[in-house]
C-alpha positions as CSV (number, residue, x, y, z in Angstrom):
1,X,-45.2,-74.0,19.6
2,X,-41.5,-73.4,19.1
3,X,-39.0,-76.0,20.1
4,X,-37.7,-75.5,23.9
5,X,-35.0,-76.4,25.8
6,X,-34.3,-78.9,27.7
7,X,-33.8,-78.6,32.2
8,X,-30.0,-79.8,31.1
9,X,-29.3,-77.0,29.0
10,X,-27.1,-74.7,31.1
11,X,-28.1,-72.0,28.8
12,X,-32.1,-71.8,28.1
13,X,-33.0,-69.5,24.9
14,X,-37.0,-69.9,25.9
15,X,-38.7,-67.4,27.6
16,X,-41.7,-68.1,29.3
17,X,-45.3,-65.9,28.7
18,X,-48.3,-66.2,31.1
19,X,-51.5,-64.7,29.7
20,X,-55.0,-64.4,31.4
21,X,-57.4,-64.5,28.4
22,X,-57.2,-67.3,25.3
23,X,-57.0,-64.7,22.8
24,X,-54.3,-62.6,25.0
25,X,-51.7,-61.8,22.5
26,X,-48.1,-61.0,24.0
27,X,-47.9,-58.4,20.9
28,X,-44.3,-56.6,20.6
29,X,-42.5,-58.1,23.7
30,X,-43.1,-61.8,21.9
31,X,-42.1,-60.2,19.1
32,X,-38.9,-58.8,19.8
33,X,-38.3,-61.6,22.5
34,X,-38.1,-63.6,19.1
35,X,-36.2,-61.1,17.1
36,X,-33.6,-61.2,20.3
37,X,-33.2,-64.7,19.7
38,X,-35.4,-66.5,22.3
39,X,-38.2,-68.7,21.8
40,X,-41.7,-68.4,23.4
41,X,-43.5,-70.5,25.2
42,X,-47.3,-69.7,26.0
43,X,-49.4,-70.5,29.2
44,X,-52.7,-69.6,29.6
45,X,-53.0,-70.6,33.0
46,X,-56.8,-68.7,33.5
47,X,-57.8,-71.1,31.4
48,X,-56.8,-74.2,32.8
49,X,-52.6,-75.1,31.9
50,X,-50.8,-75.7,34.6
51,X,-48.0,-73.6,36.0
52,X,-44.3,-75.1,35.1
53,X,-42.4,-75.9,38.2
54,X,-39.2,-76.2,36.2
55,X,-37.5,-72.9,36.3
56,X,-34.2,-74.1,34.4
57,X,-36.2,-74.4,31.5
58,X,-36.0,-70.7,31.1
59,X,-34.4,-67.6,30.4
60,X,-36.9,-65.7,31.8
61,X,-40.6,-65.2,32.8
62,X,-43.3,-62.7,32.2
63,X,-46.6,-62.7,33.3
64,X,-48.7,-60.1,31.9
65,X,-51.6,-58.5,32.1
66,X,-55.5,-58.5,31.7
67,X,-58.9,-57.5,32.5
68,X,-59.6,-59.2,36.3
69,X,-58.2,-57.7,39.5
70,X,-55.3,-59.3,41.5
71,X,-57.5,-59.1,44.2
72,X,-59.6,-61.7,42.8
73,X,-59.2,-64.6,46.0
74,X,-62.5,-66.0,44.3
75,X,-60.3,-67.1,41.2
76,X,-58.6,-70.3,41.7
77,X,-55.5,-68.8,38.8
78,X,-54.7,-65.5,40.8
79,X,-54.3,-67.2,44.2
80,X,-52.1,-70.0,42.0
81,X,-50.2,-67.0,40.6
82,X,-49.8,-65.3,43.5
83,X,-48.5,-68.0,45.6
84,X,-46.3,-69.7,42.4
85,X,-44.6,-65.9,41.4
86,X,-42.6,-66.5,44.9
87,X,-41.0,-69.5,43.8
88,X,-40.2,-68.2,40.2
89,X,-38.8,-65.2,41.8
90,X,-36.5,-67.4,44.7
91,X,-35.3,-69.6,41.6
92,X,-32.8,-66.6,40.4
93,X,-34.5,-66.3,36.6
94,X,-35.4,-63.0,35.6
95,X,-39.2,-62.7,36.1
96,X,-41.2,-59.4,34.6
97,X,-44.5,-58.6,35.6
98,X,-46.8,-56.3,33.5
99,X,-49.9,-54.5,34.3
100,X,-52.0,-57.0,36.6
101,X,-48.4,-59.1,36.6
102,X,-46.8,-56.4,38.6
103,X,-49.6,-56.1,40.6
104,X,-49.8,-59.9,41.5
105,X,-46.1,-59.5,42.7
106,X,-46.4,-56.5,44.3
107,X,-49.4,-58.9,46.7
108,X,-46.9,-61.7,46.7
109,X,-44.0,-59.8,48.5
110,X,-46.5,-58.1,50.7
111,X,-48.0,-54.7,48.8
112,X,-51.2,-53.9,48.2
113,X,-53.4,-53.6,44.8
114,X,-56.5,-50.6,45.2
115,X,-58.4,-48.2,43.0
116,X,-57.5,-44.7,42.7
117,X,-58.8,-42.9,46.2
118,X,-60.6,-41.0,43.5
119,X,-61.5,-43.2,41.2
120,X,-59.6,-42.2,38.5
121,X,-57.6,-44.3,35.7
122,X,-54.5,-44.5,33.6
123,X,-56.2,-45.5,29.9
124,X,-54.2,-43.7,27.2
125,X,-50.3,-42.3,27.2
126,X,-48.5,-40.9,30.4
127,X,-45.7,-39.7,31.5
128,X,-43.6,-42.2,33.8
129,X,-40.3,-40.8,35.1
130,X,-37.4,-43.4,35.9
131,X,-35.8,-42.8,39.9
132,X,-32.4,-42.6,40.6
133,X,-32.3,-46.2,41.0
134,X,-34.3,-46.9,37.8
135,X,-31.9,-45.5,35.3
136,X,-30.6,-48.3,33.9
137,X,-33.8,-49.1,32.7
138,X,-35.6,-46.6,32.1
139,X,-35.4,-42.8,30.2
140,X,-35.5,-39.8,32.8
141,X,-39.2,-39.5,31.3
142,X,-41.4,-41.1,28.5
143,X,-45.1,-41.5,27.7
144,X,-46.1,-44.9,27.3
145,X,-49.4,-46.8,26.8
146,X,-51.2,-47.9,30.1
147,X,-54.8,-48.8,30.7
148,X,-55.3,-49.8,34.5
149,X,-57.8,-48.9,37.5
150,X,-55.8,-50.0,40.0
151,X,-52.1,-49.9,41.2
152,X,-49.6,-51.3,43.3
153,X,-47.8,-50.2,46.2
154,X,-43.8,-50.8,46.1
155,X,-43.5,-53.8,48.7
156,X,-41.1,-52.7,51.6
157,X,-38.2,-55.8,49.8
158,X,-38.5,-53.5,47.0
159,X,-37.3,-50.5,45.1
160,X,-38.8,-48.0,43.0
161,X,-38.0,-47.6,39.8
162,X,-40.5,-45.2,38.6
163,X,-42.9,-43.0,39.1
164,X,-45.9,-41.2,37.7
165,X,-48.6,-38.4,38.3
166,X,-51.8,-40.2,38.8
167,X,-50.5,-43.1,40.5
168,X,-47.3,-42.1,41.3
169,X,-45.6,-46.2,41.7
170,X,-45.1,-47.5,38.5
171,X,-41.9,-50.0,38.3
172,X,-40.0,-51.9,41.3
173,X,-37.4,-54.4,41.2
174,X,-36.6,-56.8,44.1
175,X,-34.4,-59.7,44.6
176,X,-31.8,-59.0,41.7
177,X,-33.7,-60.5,39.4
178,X,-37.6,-59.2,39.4
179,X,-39.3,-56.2,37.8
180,X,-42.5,-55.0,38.3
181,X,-44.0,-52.3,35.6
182,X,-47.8,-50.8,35.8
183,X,-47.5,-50.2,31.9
184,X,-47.7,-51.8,28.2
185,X,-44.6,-52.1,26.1
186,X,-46.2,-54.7,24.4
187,X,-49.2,-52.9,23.0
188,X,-49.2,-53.0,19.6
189,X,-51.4,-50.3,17.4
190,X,-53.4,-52.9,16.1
191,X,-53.9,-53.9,20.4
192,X,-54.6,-50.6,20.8
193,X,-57.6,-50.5,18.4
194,X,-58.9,-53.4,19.8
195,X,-58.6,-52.4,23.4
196,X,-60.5,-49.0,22.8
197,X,-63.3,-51.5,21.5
198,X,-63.5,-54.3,23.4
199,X,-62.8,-51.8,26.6
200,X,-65.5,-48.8,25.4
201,X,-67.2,-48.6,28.4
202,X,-63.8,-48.0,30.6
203,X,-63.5,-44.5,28.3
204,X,-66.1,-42.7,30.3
205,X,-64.1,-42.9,33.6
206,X,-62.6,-40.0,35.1
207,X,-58.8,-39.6,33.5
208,X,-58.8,-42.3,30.2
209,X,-58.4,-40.4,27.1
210,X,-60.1,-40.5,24.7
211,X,-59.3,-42.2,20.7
212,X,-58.4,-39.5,18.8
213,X,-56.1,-38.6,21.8
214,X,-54.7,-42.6,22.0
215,X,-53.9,-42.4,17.9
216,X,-52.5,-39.2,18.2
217,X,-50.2,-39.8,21.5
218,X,-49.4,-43.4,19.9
219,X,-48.2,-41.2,16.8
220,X,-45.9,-38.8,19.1
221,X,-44.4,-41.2,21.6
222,X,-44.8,-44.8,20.2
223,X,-41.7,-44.5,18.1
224,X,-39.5,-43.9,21.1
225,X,-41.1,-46.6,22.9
226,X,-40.3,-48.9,20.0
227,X,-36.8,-48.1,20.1
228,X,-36.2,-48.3,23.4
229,X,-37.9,-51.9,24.3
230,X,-35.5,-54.4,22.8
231,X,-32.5,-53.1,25.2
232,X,-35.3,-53.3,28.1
233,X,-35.4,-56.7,27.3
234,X,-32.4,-57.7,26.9
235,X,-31.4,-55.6,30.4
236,X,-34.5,-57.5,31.9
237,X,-33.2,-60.6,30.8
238,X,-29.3,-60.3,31.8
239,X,-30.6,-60.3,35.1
240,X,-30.0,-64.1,35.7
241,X,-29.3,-64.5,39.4
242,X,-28.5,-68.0,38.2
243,X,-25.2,-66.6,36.3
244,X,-24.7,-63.8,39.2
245,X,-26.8,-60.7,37.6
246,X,-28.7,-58.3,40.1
247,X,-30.6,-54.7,39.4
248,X,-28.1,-52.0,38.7
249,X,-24.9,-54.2,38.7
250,X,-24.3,-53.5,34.8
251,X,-22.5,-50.8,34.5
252,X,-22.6,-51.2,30.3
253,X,-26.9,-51.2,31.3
254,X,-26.5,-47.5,33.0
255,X,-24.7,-46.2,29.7
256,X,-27.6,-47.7,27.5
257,X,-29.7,-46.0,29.1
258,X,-28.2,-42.8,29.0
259,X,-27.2,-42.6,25.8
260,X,-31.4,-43.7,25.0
261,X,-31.9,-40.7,27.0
């Protein structure tokens, strides 16, 4: 595990990564979390490590996603998460949730996590379309890897960031400092591949595509994606409420973004 900082360091370069499986790989955002100059530090709190309580420690947390539901109140880890993601949020450092991490905040702050009404799922590339208030973050459109049966509602603290066709909420941010997005930018071809094995039996419900369709929407639109993650992150993470950042205060952000545009 790479060195960390300490709680006296008024600047923390570690970012902290919750996965839900023990073979969960955090794929390109680790990655380019390193390449950005931060360490990583990996919890596995599914399977038994404690949650940190020490938010100073960080420059950031994500908590990402995996195969339960965040509806799971049987699971002793998602009612943990759900009433820990509060506090992380509260403590000013920029916290990202991803997939099942957006949804546990989303129930945290008060939304809701359901099925499709018709049953349907986002397993492949689609189109999510940034809002007014979602610009500095995100493209006026892109088509990015998700693979879901459920969604969140925008909690009524929040904003929308993005939308979609299927399930039309797909990014929120709230308190100045927390994002919430329904899709993978960490997904990694190699993740992909696996997924489509591992998750066979998900390609038969209504909406997934299929591989040939994954390979050749990963060949159109992954490039993009690649391109545009590391000043995601990097916006994501300059939202330090600790050192006075908040959601669409950067004006420099808002240029990025159009100019990725």
């Amino acid at each position: 595990m790479p060195d960390t900082q300490t709680s006296a360091d008024p600047s923390p370069r570690t970012v902290l990564l919750v996965v839900h499986q023990r073979l969960s790989d955090p794929g390109r955002v680790g990655l380019r979390l390193r390449t950005l100059g931060y360490n990583v530090e990996i919890c596995r709190h599914a399977c038994g490590e404690p949650l940190p309580t020490d938010m100073s420690r960080y420059a950031g947390v994500t908590v990402f996603g995996g195969p339960m539901s965040a509806n799971d109140d049987h699971e002793d880890f998602i009612r943990n998460e759900i009433a820990w993601i509060p506090s992380v949020v509260e403590s000013g450092v920029p916290f990202l949730g991803i997939c099942l991490g957006a949804q546990l905040l989303s129930r945290a702050a008060g939304g809701a996590v359901a099925e499709h009404p018709e049953g349907r799922v986002e397993i492949g590339y689609y189109p999510v379309r940034a809002t007014d208030a979602g610009k500095a973050f995100f493209p006026d459109e892109m088509r990015i890897f998700q693979w879901h049966r459920e969604g969140f509602t925008t909690p009524e603290t929040a904003t929308l960031l993005a939308t979609g066709d299927c399930f039309p909420e797909q990014a929120f941010a709230m308190n100045g400092n927390a994002l919430a997005i329904q899709f993978h930018p960490e997904v990694t071809e190699q993740m992909n591949r696996r997924w489509l094995i591992g998750g066979a039996a998900r390609l038969v419900c209504p909406g997934a595509q299929q591989p040939h369709e994954h390979h050749a929407a990963r060949r159109n639109h992954d490039p993009f994606v690649d391109g545009w993650v590391d000043g995601f992150l990097q916006r994501w993470l300059d939202l330090d409420r600790r050192k006075g950042g908040a959601v669409g205060s950067s004006a420099s952000a808002t240029r990025e973004s159009e100019q990725a545009t």
